[in-house]
C-alpha positions in Angstrom: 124.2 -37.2 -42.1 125.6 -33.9 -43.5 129.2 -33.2 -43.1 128.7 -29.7 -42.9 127.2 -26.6 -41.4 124.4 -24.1 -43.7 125.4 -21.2 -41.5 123.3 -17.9 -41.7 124.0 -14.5 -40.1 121.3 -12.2 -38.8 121.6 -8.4 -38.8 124.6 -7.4 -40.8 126.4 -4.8 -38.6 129.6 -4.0 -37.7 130.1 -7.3 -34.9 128.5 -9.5 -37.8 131.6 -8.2 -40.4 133.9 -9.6 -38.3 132.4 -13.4 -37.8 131.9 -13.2 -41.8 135.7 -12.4 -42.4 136.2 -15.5 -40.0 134.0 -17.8 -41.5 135.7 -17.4 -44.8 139.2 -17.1 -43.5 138.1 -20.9 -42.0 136.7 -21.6 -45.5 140.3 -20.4 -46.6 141.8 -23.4 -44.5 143.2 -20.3 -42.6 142.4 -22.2 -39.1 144.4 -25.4 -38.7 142.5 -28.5 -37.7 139.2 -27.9 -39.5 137.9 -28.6 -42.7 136.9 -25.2 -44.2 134.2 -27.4 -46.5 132.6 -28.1 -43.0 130.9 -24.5 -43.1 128.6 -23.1 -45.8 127.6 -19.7 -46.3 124.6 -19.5 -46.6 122.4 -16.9 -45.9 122.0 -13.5 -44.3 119.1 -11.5 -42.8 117.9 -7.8 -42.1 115.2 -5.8 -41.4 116.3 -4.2 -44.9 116.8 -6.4 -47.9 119.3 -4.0 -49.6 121.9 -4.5 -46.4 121.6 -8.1 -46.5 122.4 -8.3 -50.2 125.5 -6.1 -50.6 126.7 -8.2 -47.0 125.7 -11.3 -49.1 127.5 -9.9 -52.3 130.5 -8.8 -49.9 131.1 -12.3 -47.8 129.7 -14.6 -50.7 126.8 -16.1 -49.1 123.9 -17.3 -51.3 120.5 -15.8 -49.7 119.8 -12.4 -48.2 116.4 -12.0 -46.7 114.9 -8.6 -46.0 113.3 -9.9 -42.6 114.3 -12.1 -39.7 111.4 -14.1 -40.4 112.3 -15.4 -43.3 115.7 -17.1 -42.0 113.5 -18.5 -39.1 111.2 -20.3 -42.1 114.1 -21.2 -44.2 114.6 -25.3 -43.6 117.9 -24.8 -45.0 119.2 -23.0 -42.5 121.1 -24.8 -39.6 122.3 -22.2 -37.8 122.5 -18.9 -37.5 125.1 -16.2 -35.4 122.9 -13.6 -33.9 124.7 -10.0 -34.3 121.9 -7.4 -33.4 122.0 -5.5 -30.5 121.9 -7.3 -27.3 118.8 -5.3 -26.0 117.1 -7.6 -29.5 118.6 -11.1 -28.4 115.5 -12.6 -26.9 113.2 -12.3 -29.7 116.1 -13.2 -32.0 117.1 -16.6 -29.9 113.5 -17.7 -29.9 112.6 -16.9 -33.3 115.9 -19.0 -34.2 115.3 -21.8 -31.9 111.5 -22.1 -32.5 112.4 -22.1 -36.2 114.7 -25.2 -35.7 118.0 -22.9 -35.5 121.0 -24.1 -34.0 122.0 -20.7 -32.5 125.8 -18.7 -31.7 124.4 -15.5 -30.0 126.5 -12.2 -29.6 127.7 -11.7 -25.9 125.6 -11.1 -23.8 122.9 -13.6 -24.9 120.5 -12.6 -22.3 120.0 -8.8 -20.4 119.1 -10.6 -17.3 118.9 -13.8 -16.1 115.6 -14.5 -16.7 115.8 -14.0 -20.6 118.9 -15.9 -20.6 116.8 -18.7 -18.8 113.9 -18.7 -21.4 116.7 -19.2 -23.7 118.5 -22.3 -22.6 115.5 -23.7 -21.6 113.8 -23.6 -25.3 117.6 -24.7 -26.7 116.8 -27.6 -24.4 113.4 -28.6 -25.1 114.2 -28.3 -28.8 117.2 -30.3 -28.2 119.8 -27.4 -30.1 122.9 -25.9 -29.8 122.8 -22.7 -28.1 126.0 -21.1 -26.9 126.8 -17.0 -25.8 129.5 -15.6 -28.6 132.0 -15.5 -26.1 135.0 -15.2 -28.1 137.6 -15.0 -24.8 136.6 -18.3 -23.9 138.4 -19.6 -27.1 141.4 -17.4 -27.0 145.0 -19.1 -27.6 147.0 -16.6 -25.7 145.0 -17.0 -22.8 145.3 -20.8 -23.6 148.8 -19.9 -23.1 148.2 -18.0 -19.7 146.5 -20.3 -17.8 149.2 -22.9 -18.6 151.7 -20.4 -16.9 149.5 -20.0 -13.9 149.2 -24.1 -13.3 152.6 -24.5 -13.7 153.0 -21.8 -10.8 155.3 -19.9 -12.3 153.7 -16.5 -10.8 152.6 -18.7 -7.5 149.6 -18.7 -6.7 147.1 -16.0 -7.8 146.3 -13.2 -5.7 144.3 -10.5 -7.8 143.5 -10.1 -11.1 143.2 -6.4 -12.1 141.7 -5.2 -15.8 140.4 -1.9 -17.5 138.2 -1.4 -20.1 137.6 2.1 -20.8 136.4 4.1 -24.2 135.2 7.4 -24.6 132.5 7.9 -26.7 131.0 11.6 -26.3 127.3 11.8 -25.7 125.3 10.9 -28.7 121.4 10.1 -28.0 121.2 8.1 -31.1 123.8 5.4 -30.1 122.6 2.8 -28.2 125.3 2.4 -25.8 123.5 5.6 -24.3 120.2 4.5 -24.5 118.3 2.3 -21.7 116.1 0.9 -23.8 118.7 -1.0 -25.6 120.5 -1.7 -22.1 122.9 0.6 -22.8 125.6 1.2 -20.2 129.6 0.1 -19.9 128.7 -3.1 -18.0 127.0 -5.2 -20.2 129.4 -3.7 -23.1 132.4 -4.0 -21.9 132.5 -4.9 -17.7 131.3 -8.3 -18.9 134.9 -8.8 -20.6 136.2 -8.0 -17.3 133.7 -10.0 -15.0 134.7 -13.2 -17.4 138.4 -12.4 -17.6 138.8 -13.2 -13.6 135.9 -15.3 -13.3 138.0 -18.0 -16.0 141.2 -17.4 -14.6 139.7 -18.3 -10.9 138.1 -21.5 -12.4 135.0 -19.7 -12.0 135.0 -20.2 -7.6 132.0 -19.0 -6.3 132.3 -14.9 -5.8 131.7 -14.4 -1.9 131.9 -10.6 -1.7 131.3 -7.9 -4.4 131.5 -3.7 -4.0 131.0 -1.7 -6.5 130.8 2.0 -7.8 128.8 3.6 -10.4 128.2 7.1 -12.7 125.3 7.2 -14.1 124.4 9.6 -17.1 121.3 10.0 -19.2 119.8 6.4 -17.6 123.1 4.3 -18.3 126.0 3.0 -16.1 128.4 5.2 -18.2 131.5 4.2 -15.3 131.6 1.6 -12.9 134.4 0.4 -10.4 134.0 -3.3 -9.2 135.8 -5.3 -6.5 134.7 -9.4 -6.3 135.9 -11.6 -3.9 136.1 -15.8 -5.1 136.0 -18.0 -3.1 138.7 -19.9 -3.2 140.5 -16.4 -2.4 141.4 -14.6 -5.2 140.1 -10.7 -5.5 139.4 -8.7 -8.8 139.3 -5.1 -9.5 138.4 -3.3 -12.6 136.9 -0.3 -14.2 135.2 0.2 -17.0 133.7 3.2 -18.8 132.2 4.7 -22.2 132.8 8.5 -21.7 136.5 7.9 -20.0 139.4 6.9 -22.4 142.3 4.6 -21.5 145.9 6.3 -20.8 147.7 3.6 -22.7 145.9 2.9 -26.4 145.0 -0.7 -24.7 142.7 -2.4 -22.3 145.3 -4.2 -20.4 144.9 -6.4 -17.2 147.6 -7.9 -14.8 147.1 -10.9 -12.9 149.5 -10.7 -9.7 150.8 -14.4 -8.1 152.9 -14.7 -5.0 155.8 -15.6 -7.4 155.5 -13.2 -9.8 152.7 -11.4 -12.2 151.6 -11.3 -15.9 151.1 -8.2 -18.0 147.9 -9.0 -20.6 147.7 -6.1 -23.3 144.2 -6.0 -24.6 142.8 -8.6 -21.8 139.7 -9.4 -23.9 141.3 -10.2 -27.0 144.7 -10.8 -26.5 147.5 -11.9 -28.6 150.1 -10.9 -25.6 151.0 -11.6 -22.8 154.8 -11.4 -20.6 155.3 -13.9 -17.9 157.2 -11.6 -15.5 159.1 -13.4 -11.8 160.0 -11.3 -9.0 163.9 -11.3 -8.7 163.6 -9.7 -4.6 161.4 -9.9 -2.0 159.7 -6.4 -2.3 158.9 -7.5 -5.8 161.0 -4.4 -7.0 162.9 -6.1 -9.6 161.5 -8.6 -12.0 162.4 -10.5 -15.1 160.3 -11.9 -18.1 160.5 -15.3 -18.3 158.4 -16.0 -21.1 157.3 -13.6 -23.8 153.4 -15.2 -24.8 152.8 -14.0 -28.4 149.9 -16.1 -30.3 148.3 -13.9 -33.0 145.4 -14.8 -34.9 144.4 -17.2 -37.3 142.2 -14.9 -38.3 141.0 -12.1 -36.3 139.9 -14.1 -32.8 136.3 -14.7 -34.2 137.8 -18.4 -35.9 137.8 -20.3 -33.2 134.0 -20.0 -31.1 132.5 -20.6 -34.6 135.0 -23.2 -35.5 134.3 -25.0 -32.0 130.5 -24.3 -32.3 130.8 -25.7 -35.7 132.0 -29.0 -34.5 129.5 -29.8 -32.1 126.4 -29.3 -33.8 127.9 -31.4 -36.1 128.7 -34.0 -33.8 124.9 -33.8 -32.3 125.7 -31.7 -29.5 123.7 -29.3 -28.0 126.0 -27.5 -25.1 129.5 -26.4 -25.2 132.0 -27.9 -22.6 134.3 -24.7 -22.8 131.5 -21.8 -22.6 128.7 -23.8 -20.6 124.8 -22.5 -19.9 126.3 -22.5 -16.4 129.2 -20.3 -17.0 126.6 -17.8 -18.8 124.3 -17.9 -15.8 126.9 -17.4 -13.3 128.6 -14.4 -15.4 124.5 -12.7 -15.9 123.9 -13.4 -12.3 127.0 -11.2 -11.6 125.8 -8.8 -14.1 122.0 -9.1 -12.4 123.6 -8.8 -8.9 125.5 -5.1 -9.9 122.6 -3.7 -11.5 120.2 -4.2 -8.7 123.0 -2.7 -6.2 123.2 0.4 -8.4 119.4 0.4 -8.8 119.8 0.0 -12.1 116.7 -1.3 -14.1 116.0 -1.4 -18.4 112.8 -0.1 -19.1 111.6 -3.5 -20.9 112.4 -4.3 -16.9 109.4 -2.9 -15.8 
C-alpha cells in the first residue's frame, strides 16, 4: 500500500498557484502533524502545454500535459485538485473520476444541484474521494470561534451578519461577467457567506429565505440575502462584484445574547475578537479574547492536508466537508437563483 499521494493539478491559474505554494509549504514540513513525504508532485495539466510546464518548472512537479485528457489516462495519477473555472467542473470531475481520479474540486463543485449530483454519484460508484475545495471548512481561527460560541461566551447566537463585496468594473472578457461561465457574485463569493452561517448554525435546516438582486449584463452582479435556520438563528449578508467594501476587509459579526464576535476577512480568517457586553443596551463592551491563528501556509494547507489523509486511509467522503453539506449549501444556491429568475445558458 503506498504511503503517499501522486497529486496532479489541472488548469494552472491563479486559484491553482495558491494550492501549489501549499502543497510544497506541506512538503516543507511547514504544516505540523503531517508527513510532507506523504504528497508527491506530480503532474500538471492545460489546454496549453507551455502553461503547464513553466507551472511544472515553477512548483517542481515532474509532468506537464498539454491536455486534460492526458492526466485522466495517466495511471500514475491519484489525484488531482481541479482549478478551472467553475462553469468547466462537470466535465473536469467526470473526466477525473472516470479516469480513476481521486478528486479535490474548487468551490463550487457543481453550478446546480443536479451536476453536483452526477458527481457524487460517479465518486460513489467508482468508490473515490471526492470532496468541494472548501477551504473555510478547515480554517483554525474559526476552529477557534466555534469553541467561543459552545462555551457561551457571547450566549446564545442570534444573527450572524457578513459582506463580501469587490468592485470589478465591467469587462466582457472576465468571466465573473459572463453567464455562460455562471458568472455572477453568488456562486463567487455569496457562497462564502451562505457557508459561513450555515457552519456556525450546525447547518439547522433554513426555514425562511428573502432576498434581493441587481442584475447587469445576465449576472447577479449584487445580491442582499436574509435566511432563517431553524433552530432560530437569522443571517444577513451582501455580496457584490461592481460595489467595493468601505473597510479593505470582508468582515462578518456574529451577535450572541451575551455578547458578539468581530471576524475580519470571514472567509479566510486569521482574526477574530471575542467582545461581552458590559450593560444591558450592549453599549459598552469588552474583548475578552483576542483570536489570532495565522497560517501555516496560506489557508490552502489544511483541505489538502485533510484530503490527503483520507484517500490514504481508503476513504472516500470527508466527515468535516460532507456530500451533504455540499448539497444543502447548492440547494441554497439553486433556491436563490430560481427566486431571482436566474438561469445559465448551459441551463437551458
Amino acid at each position: 500500500m503506498k504511503n503517499y499521494v501522486n497529486w496532479a493539478i489541472l488548469a494552472p491559474g491563479r486559484i491553482a498557484n495558491s494550492m501549489a505554494t501549499a502543497m510544497n509549504g506541506i512538503k516543507d514540513g511547514k504544516l505540523p502533524g503531517i508527513n510532507g513525504d506523504k504528497i508527491h508532485l506530480y503532474a500538471v495539466a492545460s489546454r496549453n502545454l507551455e502553461r503547464a510546464k513553466e507551472f511544472a518548472d515553477k512548483w517542481y512537479f515532474e509532468k506537464a500535459y498539454g491536455s486534460y485528457e492526458e492526466l485522466y489516462n495517466d495511471p500514475e495519477v491519484d489525484a488531482v485538485y481541479i482549478a478551472n473555472p467553475h462553469a468547466f467542473h462537470l466535465d473536469s470531475v467526470l473526466g477525473c473520476l472516470n479516469g480513476g481520479k481521486h478528486v479535490l474540486c474548487e468551490k463550487p463543485a457543481g453550478c446546480s444541484r443536479d451536476q453536483l449530483d452526477k458527481m457524487t454519484s460517479l465518486a460513489r460508484e467508482k468508490n473515490l474521494f471526492f470532496m468541494e475545495a472548501m477551504w473555510t471548512a478547515f480554517n483554525p481561527c474559526i476552529r477557534e470561534i466555534k469553541k467561543e460560541i459552545a462555551a457561551g461566551t457571547i450566549g446564545n447566537i442570534i444573527n450572524i451578519d457578513s459582506r463580501f463585496c469587490n468592485r470589478n468594473p465591467y469587462d466582457s472578457d472576465d468571466r465573473n461577467y459572463d453567464p455562460r461561465q455562471a458568472g455572477g457574485a453568488l456562486l463567487d463569493l455569496g457562497i462564502y457567506n451562505i457557508y459561513f452561517a450555515m457552519m456556525l448554525a450546525d447547518f439547522s435546516p433554513i426555514t425562511a429565505e428573502s432576498s434581493a438582486v441587481r442584475m447587469l449584463k445576465g449576472v447577479d452582479a449584487w445580491n442582499s440575502v436574509n435566511l432563517t435556520f431553524e433552530n432560530g438563528i437569522v443571517t444577513s449578508f451582501q455580496d457584490a462584484m461592481d460595489v467595493p467594501s468601505t473597510t479593505g476587509t470582508h468582515d462578518a459579526v456574529i451577535y450572541g445574547t451575551k455578547g458578539f464576535i468581530t471576524v475580519e476577512n470571514f472567509f479566510c480568517t486569521q482574526k477574530a475578537d471575542v467582545h461581552v457586553y458590559k450593560n444591558t443596551w450592549g453599549s459598552d463592551n469588552e474583548v475578552v479574547r483576542e483570536i489570532r491563528e495565522p497560517f501555516a501556509v496560506n489557508g490552502y494547507e489544511y483541505e489538502c492536508a485533510h484530503a490527503t489523509e483520507f484517500i490514504l486511509n481508503g476513504r472516500t467522503e470527508s466527515d468535516v466537508h460532507t456530500f451533504k453539506k455540499s448539497e444543502d449549501l447548492i440547494d441554497m444556491m439553486d433556491t436563490l437563483r430560481k427566486d431571482w429568475n436566474f438561469k445559465y445558458p448551459f441551463e437551458d
